[in-house]
C-alpha positions, -999 to 999 in steps of 0.1 A, spaced: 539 265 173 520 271 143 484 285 155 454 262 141 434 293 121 453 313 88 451 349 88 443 357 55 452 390 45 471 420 17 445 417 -6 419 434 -23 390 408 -14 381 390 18 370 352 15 340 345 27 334 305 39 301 289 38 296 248 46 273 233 26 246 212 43 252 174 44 289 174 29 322 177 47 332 205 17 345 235 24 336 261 -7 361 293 -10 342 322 -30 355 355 -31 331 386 -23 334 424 -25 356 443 2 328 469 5 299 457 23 267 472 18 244 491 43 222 467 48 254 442 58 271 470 76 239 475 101 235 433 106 270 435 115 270 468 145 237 450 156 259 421 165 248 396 138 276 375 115 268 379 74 283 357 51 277 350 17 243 324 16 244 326 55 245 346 86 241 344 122 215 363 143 217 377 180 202 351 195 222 320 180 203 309 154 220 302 121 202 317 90 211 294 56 205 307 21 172 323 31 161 291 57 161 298 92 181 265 105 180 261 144 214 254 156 223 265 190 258 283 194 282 274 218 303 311 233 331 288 231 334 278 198 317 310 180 350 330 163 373 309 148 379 306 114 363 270 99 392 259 78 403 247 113 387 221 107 414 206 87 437 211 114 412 189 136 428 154 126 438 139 158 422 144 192 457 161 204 447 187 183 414 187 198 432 191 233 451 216 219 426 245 210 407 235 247 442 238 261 471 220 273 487 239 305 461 256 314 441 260 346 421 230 340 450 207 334 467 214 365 435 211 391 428 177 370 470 166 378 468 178 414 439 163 415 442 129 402 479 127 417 471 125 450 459 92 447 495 82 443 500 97 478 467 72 491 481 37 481 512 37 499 494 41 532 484 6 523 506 -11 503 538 -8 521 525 -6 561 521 -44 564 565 -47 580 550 -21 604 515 -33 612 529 -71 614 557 -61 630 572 -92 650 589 -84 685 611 -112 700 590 -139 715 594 -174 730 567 -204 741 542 -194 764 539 -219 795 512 -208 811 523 -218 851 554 -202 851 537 -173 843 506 -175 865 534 -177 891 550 -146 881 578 -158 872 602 -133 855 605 -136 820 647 -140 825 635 -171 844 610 -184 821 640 -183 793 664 -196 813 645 -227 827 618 -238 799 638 -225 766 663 -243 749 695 -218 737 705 -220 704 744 -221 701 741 -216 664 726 -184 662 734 -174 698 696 -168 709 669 -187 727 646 -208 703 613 -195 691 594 -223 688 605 -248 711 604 -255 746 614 -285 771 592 -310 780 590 -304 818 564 -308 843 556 -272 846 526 -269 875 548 -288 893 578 -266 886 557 -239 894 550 -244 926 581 -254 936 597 -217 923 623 -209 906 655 -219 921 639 -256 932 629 -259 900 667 -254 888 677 -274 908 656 -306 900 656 -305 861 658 -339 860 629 -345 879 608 -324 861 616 -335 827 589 -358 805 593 -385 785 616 -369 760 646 -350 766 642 -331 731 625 -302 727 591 -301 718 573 -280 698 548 -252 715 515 -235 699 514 -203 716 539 -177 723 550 -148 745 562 -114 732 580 -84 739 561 -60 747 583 -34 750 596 -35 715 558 -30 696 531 -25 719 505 -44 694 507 -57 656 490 -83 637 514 -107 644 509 -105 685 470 -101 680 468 -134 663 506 -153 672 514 -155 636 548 -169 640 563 -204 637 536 -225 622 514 -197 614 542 -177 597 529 -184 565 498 -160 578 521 -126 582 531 -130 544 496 -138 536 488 -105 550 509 -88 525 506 -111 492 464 -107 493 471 -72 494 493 -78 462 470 -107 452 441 -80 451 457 -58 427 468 -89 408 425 -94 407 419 -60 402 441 -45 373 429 -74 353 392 -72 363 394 -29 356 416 -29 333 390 -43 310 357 -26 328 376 8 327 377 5 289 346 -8 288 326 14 310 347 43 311 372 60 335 353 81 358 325 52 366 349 31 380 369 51 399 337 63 420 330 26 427 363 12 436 370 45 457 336 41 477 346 5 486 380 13 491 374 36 518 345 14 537 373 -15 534 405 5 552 382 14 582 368 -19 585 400 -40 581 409 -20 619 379 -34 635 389 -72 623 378 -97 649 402 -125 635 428 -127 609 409 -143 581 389 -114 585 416 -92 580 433 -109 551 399 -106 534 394 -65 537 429 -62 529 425 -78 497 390 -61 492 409 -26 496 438 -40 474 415 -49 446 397 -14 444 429 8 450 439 -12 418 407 3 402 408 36 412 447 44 401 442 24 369 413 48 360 430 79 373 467 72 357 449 66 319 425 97 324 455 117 333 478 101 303 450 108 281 447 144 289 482 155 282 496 168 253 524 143 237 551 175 248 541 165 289 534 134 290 573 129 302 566 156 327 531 150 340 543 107 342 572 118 360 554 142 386 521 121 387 542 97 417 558 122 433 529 120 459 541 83 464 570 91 477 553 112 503 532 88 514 561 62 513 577 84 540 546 88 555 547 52 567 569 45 587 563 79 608 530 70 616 538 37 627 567 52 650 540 76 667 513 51 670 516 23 695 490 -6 682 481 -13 649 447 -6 651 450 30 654 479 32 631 455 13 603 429 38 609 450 68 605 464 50 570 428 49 564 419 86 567 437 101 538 413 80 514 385 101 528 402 126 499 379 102 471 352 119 481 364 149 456 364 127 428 328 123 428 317 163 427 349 173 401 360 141 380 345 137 343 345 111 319 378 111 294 371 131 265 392 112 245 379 75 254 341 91 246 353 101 214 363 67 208 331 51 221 313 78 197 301 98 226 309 132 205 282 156 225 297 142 258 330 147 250 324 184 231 307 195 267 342 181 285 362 198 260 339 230 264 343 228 300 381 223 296 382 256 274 362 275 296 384 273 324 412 274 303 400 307 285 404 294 254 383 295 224 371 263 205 359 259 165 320 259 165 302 229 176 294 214 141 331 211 131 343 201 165 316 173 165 327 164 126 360 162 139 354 140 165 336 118 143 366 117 119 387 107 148 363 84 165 360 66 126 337 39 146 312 22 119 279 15 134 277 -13 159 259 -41 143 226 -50 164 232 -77 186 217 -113 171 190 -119 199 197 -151 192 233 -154 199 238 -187 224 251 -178 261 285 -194 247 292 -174 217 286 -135 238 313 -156 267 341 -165 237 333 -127 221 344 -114 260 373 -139 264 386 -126 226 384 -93 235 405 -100 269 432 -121 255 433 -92 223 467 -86 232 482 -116 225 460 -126 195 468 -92 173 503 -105 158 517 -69 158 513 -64 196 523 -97 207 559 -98 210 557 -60 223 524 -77 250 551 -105 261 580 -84 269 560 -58 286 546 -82 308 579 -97 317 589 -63 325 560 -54 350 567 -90 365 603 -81 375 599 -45 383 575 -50 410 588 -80 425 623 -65 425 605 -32 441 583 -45 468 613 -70 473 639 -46 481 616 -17 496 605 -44 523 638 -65 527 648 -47 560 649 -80 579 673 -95 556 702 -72 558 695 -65 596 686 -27 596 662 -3 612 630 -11 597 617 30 605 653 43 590 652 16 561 616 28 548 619 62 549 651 63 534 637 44 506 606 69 501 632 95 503 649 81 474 620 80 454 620 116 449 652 118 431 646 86 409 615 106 396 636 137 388 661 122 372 642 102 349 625 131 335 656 142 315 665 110 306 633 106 293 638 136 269 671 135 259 677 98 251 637 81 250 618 56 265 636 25 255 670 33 264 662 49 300 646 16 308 675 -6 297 700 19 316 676 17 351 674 -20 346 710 -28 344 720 0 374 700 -20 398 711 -52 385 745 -40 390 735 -31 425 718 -51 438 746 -85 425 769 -62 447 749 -66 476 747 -99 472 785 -100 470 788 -79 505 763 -104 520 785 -134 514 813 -118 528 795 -116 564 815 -88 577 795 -60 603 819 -40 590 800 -35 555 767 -32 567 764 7 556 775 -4 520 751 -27 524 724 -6 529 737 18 505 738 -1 476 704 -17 487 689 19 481 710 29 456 692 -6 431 663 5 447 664 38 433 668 27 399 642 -1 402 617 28 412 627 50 384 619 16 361 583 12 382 576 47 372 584 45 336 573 12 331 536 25 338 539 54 310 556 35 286 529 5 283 505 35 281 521 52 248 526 13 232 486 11 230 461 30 214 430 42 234 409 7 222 433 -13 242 451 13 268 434 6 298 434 -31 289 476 -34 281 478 -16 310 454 -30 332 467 -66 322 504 -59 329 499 -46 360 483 -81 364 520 -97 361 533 -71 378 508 -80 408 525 -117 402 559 -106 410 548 -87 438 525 -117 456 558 -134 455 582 -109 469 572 -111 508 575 -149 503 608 -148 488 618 -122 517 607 -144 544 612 -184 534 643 -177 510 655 -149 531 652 -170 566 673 -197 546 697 -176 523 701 -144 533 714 -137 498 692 -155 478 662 -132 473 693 -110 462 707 -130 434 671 -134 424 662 -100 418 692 -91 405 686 -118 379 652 -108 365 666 -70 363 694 -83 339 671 -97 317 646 -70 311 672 -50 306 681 -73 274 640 -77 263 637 -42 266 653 -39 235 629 -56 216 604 -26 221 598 2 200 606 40 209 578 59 217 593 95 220 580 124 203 550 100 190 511 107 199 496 80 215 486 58 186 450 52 173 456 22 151 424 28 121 416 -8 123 379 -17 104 357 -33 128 352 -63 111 387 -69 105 390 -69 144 364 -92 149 387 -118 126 419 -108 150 432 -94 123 448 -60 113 452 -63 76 454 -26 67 490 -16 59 485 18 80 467 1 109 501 -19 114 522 9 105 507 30 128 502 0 158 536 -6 152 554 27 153 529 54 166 514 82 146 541 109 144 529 145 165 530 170 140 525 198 168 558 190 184 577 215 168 601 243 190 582 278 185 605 300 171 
């Protein structure tokens, strides 16, 4: 790769550069190889001479005879100014503080393990509701101690059609009297016993099996039968908060910045797991698992675009492939812990205790260099980028072009001052424009309609297969970790894909594999044969894979369709359908699944086949820098992008003239 400063050299003179003050300028003059005395002692006392300039020992900059204050930063001091010119985009920038270096792979490891955190929450509820067999309760019989072989036997009806005892009926017997009488009386003077009706009759609380999970949501708060609707609540708020909270942070993180709101949503996120094990009722419950939902939205928003938007366009394939690798872990995690923990009380606490690991993110996290650079926040991003270079060892330009530079990349006009006067109304329809941006910008709105489509499918395909155990009949503990196991190898093999054929057509190739898969499923299903279950459950996994590999890519690809003014927002928005498809996959699981076993199938396999086809109408994004569209403020304000570059540039990406093979 071509280095950012020229060697200039096999000639008789030296040039000599000197910036004039107030102009962006450069001025070339040459000046005499041989230095005189007086220039050879400033220079062995450690003091810079230039023509009209020099530098003294302490820091101070000495211009055309003034003394002009200007502190020097170690960092930048040494490098030849005409880099400047070679300071147009802010992956430049990130290039001279460094882009593999010891900085950038604390801030990965770092950031990552968040993706290790949200499993731990998202995908626990088949565990921590987990429903044992269970029947009516009738209270007598079981003050009398009767056996519950005898309670089945005598008060629950038996089901020839699926060749169990019913759930949520019972007989309408006289059972004190029954009671009292015992068991084989009681047998034998049914008749007797019976009520008005000889149907069954419906019962409002229930008996469990113990032995099969000691204690889960659903036998702390008997949410079966009537109150089924209450287990898949559990899980769709959780969905339902990050449906809130991509939407709600997607917008504050580009308005407030990324490291503000990851310290707030990570500090609530933690109070909110611990709490939701000490829930006295279920409403309670569904309310701090929709609180934690909402701020784990916040904090992996903020940490996924900080991360994006630290990488050199070369890694991003790499570092968007590896940032979820920590997923998977905790995706295996899961259903471990629930194995080894009997109640669901201690198993939500020890979910809870990895997110203790926030606490980091408050002593080591900073603020995006590249979204303050873009809010014109030059001096806070130059200390970042010091920071960065420090610990990097590398060597940046001095501060005045590297703050000139930023400028030039920022290219933010002044704000206008806010019209005091401005009605409540006209500040609420300026927020709601800048929201619905997206859709109102004519070059992003076809591109902001299929993406969303995309994120819809993806995750309610996802959370749909990950946590359709109950559907194809199949150890739940086997099922899950198997499917985190997977993960690992859907990342990996993306990552060449990725480089090697692009963004566009990896997506459409993992959308159609688990389309294909998962219509085969549905095939095996309607064939009803035991004999098929491990294809079953193979091809299950094997969609599965692909849909994750889609997930995954889905998240960077949105990121590199945006520029920095409306990343956090695309993404944070999408996610927002994505949340959608995800609030409806436990529903589909449980009420289409209990009806048609094959119908959340030929669902999912459905929406796959048709993001594969919309895909297409996307744009590739390989090789490009992430694009910074140089839209005039005013225009913006209209909802219009009238500059032919701004489009170009929107439309296409800004090509990344550093990603070039060193030779």
């Amino acid at each position: 790769m071509a280095e950012h400063g020229d060697i200039l050299a096999g000639s008789d003179h030296v040039t000599s550069r000197f910036v004039l003050e107030r102009s962006r300028v450069t001025q070339i003059k040459e000046v005499p190889h041989m230095q005189s005395l007086n220039e050879r002692l400033q220079v062995s006392q450690g003091t810079r001479t230039t023509t009209g300039s020099q530098t003294t020992t302490s820091g101070k900059r000495i211009t055309e005879g003034k003394m002009v204050t200007e502190e020097v930063n170690p960092h930048t001091e040494g490098r030849p100014s005409d880099e400047k010119s070679k300071m147009s985009t802010f992956e430049d920038l990130l290039e001279l503080a460094g882009t593999r270096g010891t900085w950038n792979i604390i801030m990965f490891c770092m950031c990552s393990i968040s993706s290790f955190i949200s499993p731990l929450q998202m995908l626990s509820y088949q565990f921590l509701g987990a429903t044992p067999d269970y029947w009516c309760s009738v209270e007598p019989l079981r003050e009398a101690n009767w056996t519950q072989d005898q309670v089945l036997s005598f008060a629950i009806p038996f089901s020839n059609s699926t060749g169990q005892h019913e759930t949520c009926l019972m007989y309408d017997y006289n059972y004190t009297a029954a009671a009292e009488m015992g068991y084989d009386a009681a047998m034998a003077n049914r008749p007797s016993l019976a009520g008005d009706s000889d149907d069954p009759i419906k019962c409002y609380s229930r008996d469990f099996n113990r032995t099969q999970y000691q204690s889960t949501v659903v036998t702390e708060w008997d949410l079966v039968c009537e109150r089924r609707v209450l287990y898949s609540t559990t899980q769709s708020v959780v969905m339902g908060g990050k449906l809130v909270g991509y939407v709600v942070f997607g917008y504050l993180i580009d308005l407030l910045g990324r490291r503000p709101i990851v310290l707030v949503c990570f500090f609530f996120f933690i109070l909110s797991s611990f709490l939701a094990a000490a829930s006295p009722s279920v409403e309670v419950y569904i309310l701090l698992k929709g609180i934690l939902s909402l701020m784990e939205s916040g904090q992996y928003l903020g940490l996924f675009v900080f991360v994006m938007e630290t990488t050199a366009t070369r890694y991003r394939a790499a570092v968007g492939t590896l940032f979820v690798i920590p997923w998977a872990l905790g995706y295996m995690l899961v259903p471990g812990i629930a194995y080894l923990l009997p109640t669901w009380k201690i198993m939500q606490t020890a979910y809870s205790i990895p997110a203790l690991w926030g606490i980091v993110y408050f002593v080591w996290l900073p603020e995006s260099p590249r979204w303050l650079i873009m809010q014109g926040r030059n001096k806070e991003a130059l200390k970042v980028l010091t920071q960065v270079a420090k610990v990097n060892k590398k060597t940046l330009p001095p501060d005045d072009q590297m703050i000139s530079a930023m400028t030039l990349i920022g290219n933010k006009p002044a704000s206008k001052k806010e019209d005091k006067k401005s009605s409540v109304w006209s500040r609420i329809s300026s927020t709601l424009k800048g929201f619905f941006m997206l859709l109102i910008l004519r070059e992003f709105r076809v591109r902001t309609l299929v993406v969303f489509f995309c994120w819809f499918s993806v995750s309610m395909v996802y959370y749909g297969v990950a946590l359709n155990a109950d559907n194809i009949n199949t150890n739940p503990y086997l099922y899950v970790f198997l499917g985190g196991l997977l993960e690992v190898p859907s990342y990996l093999l993306l990552w060449p894909a990725l480089i090697f054929i692009g963004r566009r057509k990896s997506m459409v190739a993992v959308f159609l594999i688990g389309a294909v898969c998962i219509f085969m499923v549905m095939a095996l299903m309607l064939l009803e044969s035991e004999n098929v279950q491990w294809a079953v459950v193979t091809l299950s996994q094997s969609g599965k894979v692909a849909v994750t590999a889609a997930f995954q890519l889905v998240w960077m690809y949105t990121a590199e369709l945006y520029p920095t003014k409306f990343r956090s927002l695309a993404v944070g928005q999408s996610s927002m359908f994505a949340r959608v498809g995800s609030v409806c996959s436990p529903y589909i699981n449980d009420l289409m699944g209990a009806t048609i076993a094959w119908g959340p199938s030929a669902l999912f396999g459905s929406v796959s086949l048709m993001s594969a086809a919309l895909t297409l109408l996307l744009p590739e994004t390989r090789h490009l820098d992430l694009t910074e569209p140089e839209e005039k403020q005013e225009e913006v304000e209209r909802f219009e992008l009238k500059d032919h570059n701004a489009e170009r540039n929107a439309t296409e990406g800004v090509t990344n003239l550093s990603y070039t093979l060193e030779e």
